[in-house]
KOLFI-14318 format. One line per field, with one value per atom (N, C-alpha, C): atom name; residue in three letters; x, z, y. Coordinates in nm, 3 decimals, always signed. Atoms other than C-alpha are relative to their C-alpha. Layout:
atom CA,...
type ALA,...
X X,...
Z Z,...
Y Y,...
***
This chain:
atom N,CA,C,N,CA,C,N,CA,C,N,CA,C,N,CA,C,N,CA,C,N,CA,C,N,CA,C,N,CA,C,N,CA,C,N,CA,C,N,CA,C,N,CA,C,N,CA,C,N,CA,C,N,CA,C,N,CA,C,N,CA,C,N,CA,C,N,CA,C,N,CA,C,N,CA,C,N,CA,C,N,CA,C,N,CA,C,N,CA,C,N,CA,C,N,CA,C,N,CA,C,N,CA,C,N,CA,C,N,CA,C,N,CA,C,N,CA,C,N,CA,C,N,CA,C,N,CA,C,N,CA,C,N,CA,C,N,CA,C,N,CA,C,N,CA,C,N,CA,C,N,CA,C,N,CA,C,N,CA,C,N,CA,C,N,CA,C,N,CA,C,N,CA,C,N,CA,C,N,CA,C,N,CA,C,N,CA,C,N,CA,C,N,CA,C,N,CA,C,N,CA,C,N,CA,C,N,CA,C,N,CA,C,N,CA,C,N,CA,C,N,CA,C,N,CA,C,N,CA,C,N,CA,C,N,CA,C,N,CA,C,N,CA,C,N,CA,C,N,CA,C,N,CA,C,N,CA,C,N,CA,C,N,CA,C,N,CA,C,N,CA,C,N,CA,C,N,CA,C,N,CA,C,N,CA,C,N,CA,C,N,CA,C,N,CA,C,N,CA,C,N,CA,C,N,CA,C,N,CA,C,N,CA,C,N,CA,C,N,CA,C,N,CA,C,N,CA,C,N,CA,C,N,CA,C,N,CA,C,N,CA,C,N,CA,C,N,CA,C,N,CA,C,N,CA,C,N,CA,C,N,CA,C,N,CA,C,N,CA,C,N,CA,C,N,CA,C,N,CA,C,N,CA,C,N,CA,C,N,CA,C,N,CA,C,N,CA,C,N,CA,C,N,CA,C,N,CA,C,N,CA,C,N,CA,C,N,CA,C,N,CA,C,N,CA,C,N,CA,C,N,CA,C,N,CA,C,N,CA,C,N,CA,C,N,CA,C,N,CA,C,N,CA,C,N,CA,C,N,CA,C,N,CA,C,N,CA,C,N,CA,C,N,CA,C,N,CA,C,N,CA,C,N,CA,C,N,CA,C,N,CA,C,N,CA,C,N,CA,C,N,CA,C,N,CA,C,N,CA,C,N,CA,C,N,CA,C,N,CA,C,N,CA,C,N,CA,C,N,CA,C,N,CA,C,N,CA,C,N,CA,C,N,CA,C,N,CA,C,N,CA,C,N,CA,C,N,CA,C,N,CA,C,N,CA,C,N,CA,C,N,CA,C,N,CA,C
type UNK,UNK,UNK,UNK,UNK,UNK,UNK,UNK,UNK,UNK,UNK,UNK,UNK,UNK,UNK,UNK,UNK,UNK,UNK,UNK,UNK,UNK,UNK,UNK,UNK,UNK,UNK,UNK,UNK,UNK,UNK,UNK,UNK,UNK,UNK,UNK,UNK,UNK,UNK,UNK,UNK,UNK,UNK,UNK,UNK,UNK,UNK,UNK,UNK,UNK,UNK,UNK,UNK,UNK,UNK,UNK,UNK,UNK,UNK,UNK,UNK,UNK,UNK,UNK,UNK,UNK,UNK,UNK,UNK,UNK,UNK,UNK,UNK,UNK,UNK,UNK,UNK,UNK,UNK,UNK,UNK,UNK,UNK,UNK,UNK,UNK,UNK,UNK,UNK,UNK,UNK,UNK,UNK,UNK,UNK,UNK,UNK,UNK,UNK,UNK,UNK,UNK,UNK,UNK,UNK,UNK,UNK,UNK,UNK,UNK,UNK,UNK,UNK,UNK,UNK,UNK,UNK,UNK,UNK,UNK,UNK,UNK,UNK,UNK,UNK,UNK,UNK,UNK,UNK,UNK,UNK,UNK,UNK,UNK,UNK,UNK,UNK,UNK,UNK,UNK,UNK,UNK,UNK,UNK,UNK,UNK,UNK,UNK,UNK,UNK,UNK,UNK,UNK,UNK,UNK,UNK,UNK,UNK,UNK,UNK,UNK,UNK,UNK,UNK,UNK,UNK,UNK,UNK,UNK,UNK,UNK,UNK,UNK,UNK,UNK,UNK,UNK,UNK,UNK,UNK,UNK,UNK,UNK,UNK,UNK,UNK,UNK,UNK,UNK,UNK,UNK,UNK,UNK,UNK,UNK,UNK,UNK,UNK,UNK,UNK,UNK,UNK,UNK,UNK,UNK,UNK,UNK,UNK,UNK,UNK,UNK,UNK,UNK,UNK,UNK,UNK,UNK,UNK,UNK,UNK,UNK,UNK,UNK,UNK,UNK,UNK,UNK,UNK,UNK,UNK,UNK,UNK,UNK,UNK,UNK,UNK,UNK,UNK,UNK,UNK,UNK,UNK,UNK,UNK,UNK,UNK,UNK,UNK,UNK,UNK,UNK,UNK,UNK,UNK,UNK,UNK,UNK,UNK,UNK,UNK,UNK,UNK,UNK,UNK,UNK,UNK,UNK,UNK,UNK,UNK,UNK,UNK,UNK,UNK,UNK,UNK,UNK,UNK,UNK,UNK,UNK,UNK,UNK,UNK,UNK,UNK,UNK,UNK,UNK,UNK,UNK,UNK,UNK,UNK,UNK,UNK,UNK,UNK,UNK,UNK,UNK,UNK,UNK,UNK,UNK,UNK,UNK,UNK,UNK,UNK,UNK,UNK,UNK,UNK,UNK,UNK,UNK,UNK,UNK,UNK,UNK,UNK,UNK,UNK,UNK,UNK,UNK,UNK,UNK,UNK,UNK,UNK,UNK,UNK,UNK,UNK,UNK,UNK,UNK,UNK,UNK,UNK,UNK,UNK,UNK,UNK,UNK,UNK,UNK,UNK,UNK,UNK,UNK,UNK,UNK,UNK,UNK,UNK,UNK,UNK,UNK,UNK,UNK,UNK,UNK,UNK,UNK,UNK,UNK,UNK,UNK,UNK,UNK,UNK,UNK,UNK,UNK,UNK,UNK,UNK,UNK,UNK,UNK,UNK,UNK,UNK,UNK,UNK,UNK,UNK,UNK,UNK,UNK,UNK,UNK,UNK,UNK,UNK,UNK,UNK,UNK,UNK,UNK,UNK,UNK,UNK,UNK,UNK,UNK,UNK,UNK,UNK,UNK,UNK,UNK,UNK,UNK,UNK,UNK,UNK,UNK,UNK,UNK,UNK,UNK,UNK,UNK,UNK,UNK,UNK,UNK,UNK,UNK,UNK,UNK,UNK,UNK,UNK,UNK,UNK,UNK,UNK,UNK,UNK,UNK,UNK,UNK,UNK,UNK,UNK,UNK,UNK,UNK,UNK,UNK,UNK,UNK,UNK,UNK,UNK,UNK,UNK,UNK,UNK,UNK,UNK,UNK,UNK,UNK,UNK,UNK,UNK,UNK,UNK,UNK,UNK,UNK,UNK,UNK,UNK,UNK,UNK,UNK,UNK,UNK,UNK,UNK,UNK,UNK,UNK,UNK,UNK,UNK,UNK,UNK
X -0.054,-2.269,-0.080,+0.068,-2.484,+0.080,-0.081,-2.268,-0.102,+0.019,-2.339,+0.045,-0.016,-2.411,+0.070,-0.021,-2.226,+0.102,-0.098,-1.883,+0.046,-0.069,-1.641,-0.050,-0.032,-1.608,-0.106,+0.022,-1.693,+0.116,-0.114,-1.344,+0.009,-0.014,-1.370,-0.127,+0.164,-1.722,+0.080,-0.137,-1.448,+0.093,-0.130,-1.182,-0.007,+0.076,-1.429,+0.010,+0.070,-1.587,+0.098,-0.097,-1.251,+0.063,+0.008,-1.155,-0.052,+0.118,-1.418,-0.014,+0.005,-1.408,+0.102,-0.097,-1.038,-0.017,-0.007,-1.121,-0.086,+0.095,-1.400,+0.051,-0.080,-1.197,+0.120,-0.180,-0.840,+0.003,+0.010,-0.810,+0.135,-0.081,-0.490,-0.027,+0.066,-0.702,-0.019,+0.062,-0.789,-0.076,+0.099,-1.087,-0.094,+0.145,-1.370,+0.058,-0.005,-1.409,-0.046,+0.086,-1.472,-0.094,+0.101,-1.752,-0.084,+0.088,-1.992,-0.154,+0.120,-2.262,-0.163,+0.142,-2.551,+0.043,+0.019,-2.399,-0.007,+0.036,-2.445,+0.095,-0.031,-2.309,-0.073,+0.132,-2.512,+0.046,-0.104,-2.409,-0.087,+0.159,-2.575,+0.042,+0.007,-2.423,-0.138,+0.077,-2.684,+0.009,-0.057,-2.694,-0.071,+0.055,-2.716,-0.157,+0.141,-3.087,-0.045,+0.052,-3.152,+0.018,-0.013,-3.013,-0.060,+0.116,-3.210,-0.100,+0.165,-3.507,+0.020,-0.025,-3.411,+0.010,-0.043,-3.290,-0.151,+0.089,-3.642,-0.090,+0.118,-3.843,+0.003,+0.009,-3.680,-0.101,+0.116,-3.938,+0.084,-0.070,-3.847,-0.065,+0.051,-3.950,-0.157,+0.149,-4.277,-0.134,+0.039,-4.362,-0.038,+0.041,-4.334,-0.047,+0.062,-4.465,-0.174,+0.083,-4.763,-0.064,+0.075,-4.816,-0.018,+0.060,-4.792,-0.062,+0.100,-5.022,+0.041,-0.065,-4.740,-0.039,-0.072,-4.774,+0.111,-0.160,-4.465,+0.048,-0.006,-4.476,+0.066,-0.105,-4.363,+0.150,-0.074,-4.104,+0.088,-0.102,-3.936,-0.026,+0.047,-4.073,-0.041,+0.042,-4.119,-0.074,+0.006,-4.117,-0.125,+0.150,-4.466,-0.041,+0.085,-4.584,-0.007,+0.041,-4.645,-0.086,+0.143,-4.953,+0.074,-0.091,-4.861,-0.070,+0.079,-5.108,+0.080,-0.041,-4.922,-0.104,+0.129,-5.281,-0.012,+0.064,-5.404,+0.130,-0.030,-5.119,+0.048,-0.022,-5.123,-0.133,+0.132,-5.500,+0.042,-0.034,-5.352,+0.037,-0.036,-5.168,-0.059,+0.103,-5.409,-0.094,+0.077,-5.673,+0.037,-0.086,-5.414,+0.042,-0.098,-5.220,-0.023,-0.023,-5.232,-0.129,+0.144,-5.636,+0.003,-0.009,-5.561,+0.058,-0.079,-5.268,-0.045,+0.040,-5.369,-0.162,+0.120,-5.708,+0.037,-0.042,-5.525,+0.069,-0.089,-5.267,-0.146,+0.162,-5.614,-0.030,+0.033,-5.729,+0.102,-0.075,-5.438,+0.075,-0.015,-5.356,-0.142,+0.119,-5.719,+0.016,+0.023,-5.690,+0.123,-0.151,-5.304,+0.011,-0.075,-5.333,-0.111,+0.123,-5.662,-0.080,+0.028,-5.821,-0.151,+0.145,-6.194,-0.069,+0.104,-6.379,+0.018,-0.027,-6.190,-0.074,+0.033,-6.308,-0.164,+0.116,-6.673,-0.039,+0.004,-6.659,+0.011,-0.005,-6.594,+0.129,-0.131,-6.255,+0.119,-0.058,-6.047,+0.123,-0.083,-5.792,+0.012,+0.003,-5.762,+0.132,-0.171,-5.450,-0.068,+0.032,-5.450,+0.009,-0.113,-5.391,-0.022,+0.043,-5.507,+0.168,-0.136,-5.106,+0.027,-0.015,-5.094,-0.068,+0.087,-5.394,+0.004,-0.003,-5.303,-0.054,+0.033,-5.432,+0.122,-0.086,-5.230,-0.104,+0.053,-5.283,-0.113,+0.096,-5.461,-0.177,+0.114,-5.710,-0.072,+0.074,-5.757,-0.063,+0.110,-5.876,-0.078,+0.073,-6.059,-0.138,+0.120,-6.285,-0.009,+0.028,-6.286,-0.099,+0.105,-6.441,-0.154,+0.114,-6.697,-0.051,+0.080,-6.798,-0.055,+0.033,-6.809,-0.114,+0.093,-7.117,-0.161,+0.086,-7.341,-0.048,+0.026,-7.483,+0.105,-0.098,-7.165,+0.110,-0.097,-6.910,-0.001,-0.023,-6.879,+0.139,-0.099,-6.621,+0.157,-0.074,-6.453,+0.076,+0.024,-6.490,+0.117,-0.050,-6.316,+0.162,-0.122,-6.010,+0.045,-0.047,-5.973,+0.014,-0.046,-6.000,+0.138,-0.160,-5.674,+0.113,-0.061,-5.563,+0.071,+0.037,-5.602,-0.065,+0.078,-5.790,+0.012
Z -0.110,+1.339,+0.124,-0.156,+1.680,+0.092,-0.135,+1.975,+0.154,-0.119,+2.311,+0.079,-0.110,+2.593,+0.119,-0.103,+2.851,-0.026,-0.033,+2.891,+0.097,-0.128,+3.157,-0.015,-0.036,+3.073,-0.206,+0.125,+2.716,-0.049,+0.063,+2.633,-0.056,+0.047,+2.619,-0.109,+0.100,+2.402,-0.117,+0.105,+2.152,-0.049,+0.056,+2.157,-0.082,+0.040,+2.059,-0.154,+0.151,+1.780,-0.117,+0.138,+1.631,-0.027,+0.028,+1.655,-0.108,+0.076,+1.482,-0.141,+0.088,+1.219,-0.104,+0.055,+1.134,-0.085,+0.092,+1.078,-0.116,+0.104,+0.838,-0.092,+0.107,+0.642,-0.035,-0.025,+0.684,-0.150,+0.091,+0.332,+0.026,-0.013,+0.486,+0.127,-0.107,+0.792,+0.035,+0.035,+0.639,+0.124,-0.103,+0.859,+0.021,-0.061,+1.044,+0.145,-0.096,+1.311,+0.147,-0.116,+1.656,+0.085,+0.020,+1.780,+0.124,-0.140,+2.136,-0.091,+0.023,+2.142,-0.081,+0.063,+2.094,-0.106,+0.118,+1.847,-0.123,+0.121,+1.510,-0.117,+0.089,+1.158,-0.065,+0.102,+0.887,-0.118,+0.098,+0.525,-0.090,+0.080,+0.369,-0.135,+0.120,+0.020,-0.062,+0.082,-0.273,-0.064,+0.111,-0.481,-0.113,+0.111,-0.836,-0.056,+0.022,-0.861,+0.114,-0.069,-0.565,-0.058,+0.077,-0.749,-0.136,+0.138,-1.063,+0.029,-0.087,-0.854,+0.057,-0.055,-0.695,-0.147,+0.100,-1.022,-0.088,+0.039,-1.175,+0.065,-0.037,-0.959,+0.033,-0.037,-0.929,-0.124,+0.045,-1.030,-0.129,+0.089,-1.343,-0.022,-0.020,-1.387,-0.035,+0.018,-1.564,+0.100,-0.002,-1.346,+0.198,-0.108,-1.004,-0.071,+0.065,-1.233,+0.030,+0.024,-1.263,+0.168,-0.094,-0.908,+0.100,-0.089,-0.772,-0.104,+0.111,-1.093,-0.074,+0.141,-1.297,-0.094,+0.130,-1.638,-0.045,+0.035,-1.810,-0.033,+0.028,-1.968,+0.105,-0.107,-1.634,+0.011,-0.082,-1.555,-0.154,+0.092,-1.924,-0.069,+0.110,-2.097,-0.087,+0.130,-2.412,-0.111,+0.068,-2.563,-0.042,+0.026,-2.517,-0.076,+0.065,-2.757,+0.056,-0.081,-2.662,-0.089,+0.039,-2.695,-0.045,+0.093,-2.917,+0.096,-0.141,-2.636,+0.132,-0.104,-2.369,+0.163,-0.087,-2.189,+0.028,-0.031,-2.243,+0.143,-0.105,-2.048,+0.107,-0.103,-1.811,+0.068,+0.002,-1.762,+0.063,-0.030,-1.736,+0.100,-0.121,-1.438,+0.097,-0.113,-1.255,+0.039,-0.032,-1.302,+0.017,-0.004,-1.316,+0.167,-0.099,-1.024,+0.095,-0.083,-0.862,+0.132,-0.065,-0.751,+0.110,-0.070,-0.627,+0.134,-0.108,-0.404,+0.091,-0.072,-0.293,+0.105,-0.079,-0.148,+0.151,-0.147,+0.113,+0.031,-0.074,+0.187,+0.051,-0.027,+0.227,+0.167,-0.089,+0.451,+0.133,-0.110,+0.653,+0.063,-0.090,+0.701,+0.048,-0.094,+0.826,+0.100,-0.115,+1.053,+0.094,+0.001,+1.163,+0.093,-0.047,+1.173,+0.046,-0.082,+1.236,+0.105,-0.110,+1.553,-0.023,+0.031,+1.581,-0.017,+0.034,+1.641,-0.160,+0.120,+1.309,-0.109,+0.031,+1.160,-0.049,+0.016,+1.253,-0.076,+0.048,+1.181,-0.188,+0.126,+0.813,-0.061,+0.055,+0.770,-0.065,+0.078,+0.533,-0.088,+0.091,+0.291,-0.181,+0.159,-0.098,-0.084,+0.082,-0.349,-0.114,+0.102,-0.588,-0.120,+0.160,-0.942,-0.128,+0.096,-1.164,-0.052,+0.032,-1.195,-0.116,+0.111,-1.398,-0.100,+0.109,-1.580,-0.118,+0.057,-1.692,-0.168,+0.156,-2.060,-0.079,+0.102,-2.361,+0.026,+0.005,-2.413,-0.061,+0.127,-2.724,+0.053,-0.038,-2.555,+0.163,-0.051,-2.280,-0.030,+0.069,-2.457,-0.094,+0.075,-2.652,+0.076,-0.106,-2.324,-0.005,-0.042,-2.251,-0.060,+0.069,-2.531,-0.016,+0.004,-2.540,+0.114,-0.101,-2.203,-0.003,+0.003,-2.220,-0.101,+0.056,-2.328,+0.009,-0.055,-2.199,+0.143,-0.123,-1.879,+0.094,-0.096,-1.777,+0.045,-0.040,-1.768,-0.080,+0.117,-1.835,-0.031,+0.078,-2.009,+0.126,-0.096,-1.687,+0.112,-0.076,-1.509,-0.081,+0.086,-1.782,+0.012,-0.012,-1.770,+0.148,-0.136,-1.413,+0.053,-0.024,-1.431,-0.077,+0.110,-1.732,+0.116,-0.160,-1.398,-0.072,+0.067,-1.587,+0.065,-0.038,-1.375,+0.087
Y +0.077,-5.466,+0.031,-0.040,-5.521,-0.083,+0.055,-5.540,-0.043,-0.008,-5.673,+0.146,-0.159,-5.347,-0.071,+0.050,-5.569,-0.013,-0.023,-5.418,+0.072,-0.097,-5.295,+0.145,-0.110,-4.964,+0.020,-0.062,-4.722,-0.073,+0.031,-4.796,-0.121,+0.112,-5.162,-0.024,+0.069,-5.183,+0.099,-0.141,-4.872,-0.133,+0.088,-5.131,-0.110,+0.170,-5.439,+0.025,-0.046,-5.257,+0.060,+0.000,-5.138,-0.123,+0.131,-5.506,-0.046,+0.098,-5.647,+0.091,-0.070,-5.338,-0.026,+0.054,-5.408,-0.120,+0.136,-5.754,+0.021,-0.034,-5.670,+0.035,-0.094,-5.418,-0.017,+0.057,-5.563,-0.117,+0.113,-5.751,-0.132,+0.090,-5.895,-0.077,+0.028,-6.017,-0.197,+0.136,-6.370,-0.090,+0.069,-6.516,+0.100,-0.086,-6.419,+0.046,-0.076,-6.192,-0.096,+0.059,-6.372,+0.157,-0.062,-6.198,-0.060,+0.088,-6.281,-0.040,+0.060,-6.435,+0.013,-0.050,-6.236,+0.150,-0.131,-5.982,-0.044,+0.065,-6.016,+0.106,+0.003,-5.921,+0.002,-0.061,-5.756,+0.024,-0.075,-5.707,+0.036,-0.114,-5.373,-0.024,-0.004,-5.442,-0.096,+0.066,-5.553,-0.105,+0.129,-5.875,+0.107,-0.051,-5.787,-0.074,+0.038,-5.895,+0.136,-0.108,-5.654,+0.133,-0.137,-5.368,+0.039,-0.031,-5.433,+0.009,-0.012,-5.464,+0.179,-0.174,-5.056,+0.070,-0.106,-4.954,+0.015,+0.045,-5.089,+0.110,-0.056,-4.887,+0.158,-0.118,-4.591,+0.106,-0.100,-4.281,+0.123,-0.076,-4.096,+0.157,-0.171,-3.682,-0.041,-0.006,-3.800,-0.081,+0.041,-3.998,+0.054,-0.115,-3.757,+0.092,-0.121,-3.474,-0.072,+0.003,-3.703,-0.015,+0.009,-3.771,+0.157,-0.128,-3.389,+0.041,-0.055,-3.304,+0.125,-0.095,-3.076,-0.050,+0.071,-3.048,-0.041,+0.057,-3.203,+0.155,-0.055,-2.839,+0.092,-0.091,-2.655,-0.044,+0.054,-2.877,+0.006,-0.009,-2.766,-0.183,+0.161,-3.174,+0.044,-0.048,-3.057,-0.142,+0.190,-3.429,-0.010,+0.061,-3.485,+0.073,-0.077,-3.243,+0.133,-0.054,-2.894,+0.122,-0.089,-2.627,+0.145,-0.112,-2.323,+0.128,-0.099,-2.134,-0.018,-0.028,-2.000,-0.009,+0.000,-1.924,-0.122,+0.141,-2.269,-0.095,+0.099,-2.427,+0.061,-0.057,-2.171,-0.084,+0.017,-2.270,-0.172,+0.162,-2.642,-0.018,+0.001,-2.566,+0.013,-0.089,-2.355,-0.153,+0.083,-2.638,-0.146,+0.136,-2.974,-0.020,-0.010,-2.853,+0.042,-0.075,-2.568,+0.009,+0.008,-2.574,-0.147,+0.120,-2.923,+0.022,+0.001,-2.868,+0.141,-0.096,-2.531,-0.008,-0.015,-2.614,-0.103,+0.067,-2.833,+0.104,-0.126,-2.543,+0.117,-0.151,-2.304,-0.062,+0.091,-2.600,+0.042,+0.033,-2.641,+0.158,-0.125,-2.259,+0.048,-0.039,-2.223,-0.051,+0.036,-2.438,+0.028,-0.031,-2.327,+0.124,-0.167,-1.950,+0.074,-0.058,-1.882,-0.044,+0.033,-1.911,-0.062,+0.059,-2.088,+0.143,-0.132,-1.730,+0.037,-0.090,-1.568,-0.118,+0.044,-1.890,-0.011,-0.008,-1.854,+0.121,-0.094,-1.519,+0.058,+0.016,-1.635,+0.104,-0.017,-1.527,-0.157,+0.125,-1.749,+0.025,-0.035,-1.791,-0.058,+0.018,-1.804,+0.051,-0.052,-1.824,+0.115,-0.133,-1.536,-0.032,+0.084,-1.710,+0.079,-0.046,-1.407,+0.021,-0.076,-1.307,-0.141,+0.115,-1.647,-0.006,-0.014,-1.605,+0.139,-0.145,-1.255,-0.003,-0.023,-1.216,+0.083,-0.092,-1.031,+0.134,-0.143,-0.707,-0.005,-0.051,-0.717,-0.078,+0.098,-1.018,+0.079,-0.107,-0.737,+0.081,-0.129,-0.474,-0.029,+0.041,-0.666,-0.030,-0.017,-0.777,+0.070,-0.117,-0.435,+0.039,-0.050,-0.316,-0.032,+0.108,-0.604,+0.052,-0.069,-0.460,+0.118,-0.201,-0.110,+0.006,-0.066,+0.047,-0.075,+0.085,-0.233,-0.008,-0.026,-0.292,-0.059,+0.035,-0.439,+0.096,-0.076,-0.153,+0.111,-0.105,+0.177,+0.039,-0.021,+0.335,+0.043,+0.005,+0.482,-0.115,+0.129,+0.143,-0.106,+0.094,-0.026,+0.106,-0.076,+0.242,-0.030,-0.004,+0.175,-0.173,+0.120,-0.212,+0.004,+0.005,-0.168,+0.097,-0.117,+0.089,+0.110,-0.120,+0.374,+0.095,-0.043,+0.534,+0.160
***
């Protein structure tokens, strides 16, 4: 309902609008509301074509999963199939998802929290995503070993990456 602003008082533009409300809502009312000139009458209900048209478009889990770049697999979608590798669709996330959205959050807390000098100065920020990637045990010490004794790690080096040390 848009009322005319051209009344006596608050009270009288109060008194209009419960007027005109009554009549609206009053099923024993029978008629229309008189009403000035330049106000108007609006009616928010739907036709049933409009509501199949809303109901039609509303967005279903797979189909926001697909636009922030979850797998279906986080979000518990099993449906689609799912990978008997825990790693792998950890790996799915990191590189589906997480790399995506996080390099704007990097972005936008550089530019946020750090000042231009700390900037030049080549201070920055980076998400941490090894706590996701973590390996099994057995697929740890299995690198390990593969390192150790080569020119990549020695034996102490390798006890102190497992934090052993």
């Amino acid at each position: 309902l848009k009322m005319e602003d051209v009344y006596e008082d608050d009270e009288a533009w109060h008194r209009n609008a419960r007027r005109v409300r009554n009549a609206l809502i009053d099923p024993e009312a029978n008629g229309i509301p008189i009403i000035g000139a330049t106000d108007d009458i609006k009616s928010l209900d739907l036709s049933a074509a409009d509501q199949q048209l809303l109901e039609s478009r509303k967005f279903d889990r797979e189909q926001i999963a697909a636009i922030y770049r979850v797998p279906p697999s986080k979000l518990q979608m099993l449906e689609h199939g799912v990978k008997a590798n825990g790693q792998q669709q950890a790996i799915d996330y990191k590189t589906d998802c997480l790399l995506h959205w996080g390099g704007f959050v990097e972005a936008q807390l550089a530019l946020g929290v750090l000042t231009e000098a700390e900037r030049r100065a080549g201070l920055f920020f980076r998400h941490d995503y090894d706590a996701l990637m973590q390996a099994t045990t057995k697929e740890r010490y299995d690198a390990l070993k593969a390192a150790v004794g080569g020119p990549f790690l020695t034996a102490n080096e390798a006890r102190a990456e497992d934090g052993r040390a």
